[in-house]
N, C-alpha and C positions, 0 to 999 in steps of 0.2 A: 504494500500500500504506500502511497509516496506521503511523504508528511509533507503539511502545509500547514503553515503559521500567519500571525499579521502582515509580517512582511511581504507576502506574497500578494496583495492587496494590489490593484494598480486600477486604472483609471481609464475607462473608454473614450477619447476626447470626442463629446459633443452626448457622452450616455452614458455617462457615471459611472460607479466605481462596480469592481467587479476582480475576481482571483484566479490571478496566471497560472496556466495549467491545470487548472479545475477538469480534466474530461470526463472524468466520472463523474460528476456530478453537474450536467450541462443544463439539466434540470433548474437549476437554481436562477439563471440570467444573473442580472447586475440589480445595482441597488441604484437607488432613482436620485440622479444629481444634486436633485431640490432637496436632500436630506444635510441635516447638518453633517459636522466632521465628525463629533463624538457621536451619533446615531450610527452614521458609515461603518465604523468601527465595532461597533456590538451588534448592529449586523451582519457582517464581515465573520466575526467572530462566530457569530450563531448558527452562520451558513457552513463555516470549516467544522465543525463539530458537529453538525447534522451530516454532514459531508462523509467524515471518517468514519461514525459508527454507520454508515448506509454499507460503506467501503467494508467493515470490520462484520457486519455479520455475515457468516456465511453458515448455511444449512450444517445441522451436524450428522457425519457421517461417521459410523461405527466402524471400528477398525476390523476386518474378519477373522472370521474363529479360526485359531491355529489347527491344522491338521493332525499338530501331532500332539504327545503327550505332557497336557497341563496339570502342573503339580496345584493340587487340590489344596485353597488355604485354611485358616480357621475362617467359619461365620461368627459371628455376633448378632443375636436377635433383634427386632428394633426394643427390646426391653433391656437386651444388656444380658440375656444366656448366651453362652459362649457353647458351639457346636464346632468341637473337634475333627478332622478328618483321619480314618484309620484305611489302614489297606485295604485296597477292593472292597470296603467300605461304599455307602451310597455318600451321593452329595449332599454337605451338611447345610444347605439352604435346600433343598428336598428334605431333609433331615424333621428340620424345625415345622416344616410345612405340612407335612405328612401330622404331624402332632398336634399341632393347632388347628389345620381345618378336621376338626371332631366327627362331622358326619359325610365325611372321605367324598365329596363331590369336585374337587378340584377347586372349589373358592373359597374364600378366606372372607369373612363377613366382621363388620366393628364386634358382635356380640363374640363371636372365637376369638379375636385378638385379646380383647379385654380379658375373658376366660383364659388365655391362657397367660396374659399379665397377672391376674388370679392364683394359677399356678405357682408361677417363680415368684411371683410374693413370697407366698409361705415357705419355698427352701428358703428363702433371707432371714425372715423373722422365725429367729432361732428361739425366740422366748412366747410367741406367738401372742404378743401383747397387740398386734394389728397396726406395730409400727415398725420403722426402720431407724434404728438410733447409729448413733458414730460409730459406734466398734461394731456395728453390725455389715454398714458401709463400708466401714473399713476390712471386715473378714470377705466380704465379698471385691474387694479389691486385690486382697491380697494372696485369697485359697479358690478363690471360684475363677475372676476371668483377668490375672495381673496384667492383660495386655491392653486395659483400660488406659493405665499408667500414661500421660504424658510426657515424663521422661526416662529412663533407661537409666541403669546405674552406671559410674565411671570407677574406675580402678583411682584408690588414692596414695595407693603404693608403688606405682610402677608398672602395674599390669597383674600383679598378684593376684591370683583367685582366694574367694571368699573361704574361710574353716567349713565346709560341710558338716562339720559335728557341732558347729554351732551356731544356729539358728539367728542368732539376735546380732551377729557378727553384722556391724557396720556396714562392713562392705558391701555385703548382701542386699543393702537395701536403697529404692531409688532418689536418686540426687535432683534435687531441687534446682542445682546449676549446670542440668543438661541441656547440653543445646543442639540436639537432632533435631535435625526437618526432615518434616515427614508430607513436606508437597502439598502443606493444602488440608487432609484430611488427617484427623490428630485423633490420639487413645483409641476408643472405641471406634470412632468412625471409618477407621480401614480397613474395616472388616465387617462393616454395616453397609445396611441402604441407605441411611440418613448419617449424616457427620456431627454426631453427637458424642463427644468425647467420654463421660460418664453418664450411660443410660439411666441408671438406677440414682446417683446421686440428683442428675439436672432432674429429676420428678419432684424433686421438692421445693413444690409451688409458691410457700410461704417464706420461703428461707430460713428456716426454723430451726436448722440440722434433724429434721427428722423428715423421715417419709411415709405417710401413712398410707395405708392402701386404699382410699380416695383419693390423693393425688397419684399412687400407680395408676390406677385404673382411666384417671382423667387424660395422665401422659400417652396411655395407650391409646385412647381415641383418640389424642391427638396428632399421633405419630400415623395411625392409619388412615388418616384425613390425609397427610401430608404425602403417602406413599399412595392412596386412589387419586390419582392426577387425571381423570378419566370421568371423574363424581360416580362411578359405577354402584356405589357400595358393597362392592365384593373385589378381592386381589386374586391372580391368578399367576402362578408361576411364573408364565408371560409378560405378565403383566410390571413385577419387578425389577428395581433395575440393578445392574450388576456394580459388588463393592468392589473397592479402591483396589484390595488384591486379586479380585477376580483380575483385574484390568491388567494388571498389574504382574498376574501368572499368565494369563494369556499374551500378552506384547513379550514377554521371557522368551516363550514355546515359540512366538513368530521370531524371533532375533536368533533363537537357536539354529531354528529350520535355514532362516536365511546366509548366516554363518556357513552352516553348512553346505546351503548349494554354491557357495562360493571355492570350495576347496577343491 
């Protein structure tokens, strides 16, 4: 796309002002003599920026599915369960889905999502008081789905690995002065449909440090709002879109393929 700035502005003699090398955008004409200077200019202005996102949007085309073998990553549900992938194993976004849609017709309705927000409620709430307190948050951060985590731990020795025989060792645990980029989508969300870094934490509507399972259940509606882009009121396999590492295992499997037919 060629950039163009104010300077680019020049002046039709005898039919006002108007922007050199505009061809994409011929549409536009000039701007009418009888305008003041400071008008010329913020319309000038308004016309290069209408100009470049006309230039800037183009259709989105999905990259094709690798032919060959895509290493299967973890899911992450839109509530924050974490679905492992095992050998020959099925796919852990079939996995989730298989589960949730309850009376196995291939859609996914707000009342199953909610029900199964319902569900993983209750593994949380270890005391089953109908809430979600800190250390409850926190055991689910740190034994259910650690890849929540927005940062990654560093080595503060040199690269030393952590004492396995002791749990609470330092090292072991994640640095708050990590500075991995992760492109955009962060914790949770590189392995979800939605780029919600802690599913289970962002639920708590009031900011209260608690989550009760009212605001689960509200998060869940509103997450399945947010994934029916269709207003369908029902999801369908198809219908979802693919997380950051599906994207991300598949561009792999096509960079291999393509390596390869290069040798």
């Amino acid at each position: 796309m060629k950039r163009m700035s104010l300077s680019s502005i020049y002046r039709h003699p005898g039919e006002g002002w108007g922007l050199s090398g505009l061809t994409a955008c011929e549409g536009f004409g000039g701007i009418p003599a009888f305008a003041g200077t400071t008008a010329k200019y913020w319309v000038a202005a308004i016309m290069i920026a209408a100009c470049a996102s006309a230039q800037a949007r183009k259709p989105d085309v999905p990259p094709p599915v690798c032919a060959g073998t895509i290493k299967t990553p973890l899911f992450i549900s839109p509530m924050g369960e974490p679905f492992r992938p095992k050998p020959g194993g099925p796919d852990p976004v079939a996995t989730w889905f298989a589960g949730a849609d309850t009376n196995h017709d291939g859609q996914l309705t707000l009342g199953e999502m909610t029900a199964d927000a319902d569900r993983f409620f209750a593994t949380l709430d270890h005391d089953h008081d109908g809430q979600l307190l800190p250390d409850e948050v926190d055991a689910y951060e740190e034994n259910v789905a650690p890849e929540v985590r927005l940062y990654q731990p560093r080595p503060a020795d040199g690269g030393r690995k952590p004492d396995k025989d002791r749990p609470n060792d330092r090292r072991s645990r994640p640095s708050a002065r990590g500075t991995a980029d992760y492109g955009g989508a962060i914790g949770a969300g590189r392995y979800a449909f939605l780029n919600i870094p802690n599913p289970v934490a962002s639920a708590d509507d009031d900011i209260n440090r608690a989550v009760d399972s009212r605001e689960f259940r509200a998060a869940a509606a509103e997450r399945f709002r947010a994934l029916d882009t269709g207003q369908k009121k029902a999801l369908t396999l198809n219908d979802l879109p693919k997380t950051p590492a599906q994207i991300a295992a598949n561009a792999a499997c096509l960079a291999a393929k393509k390596a390869k037919a290069k040798r």
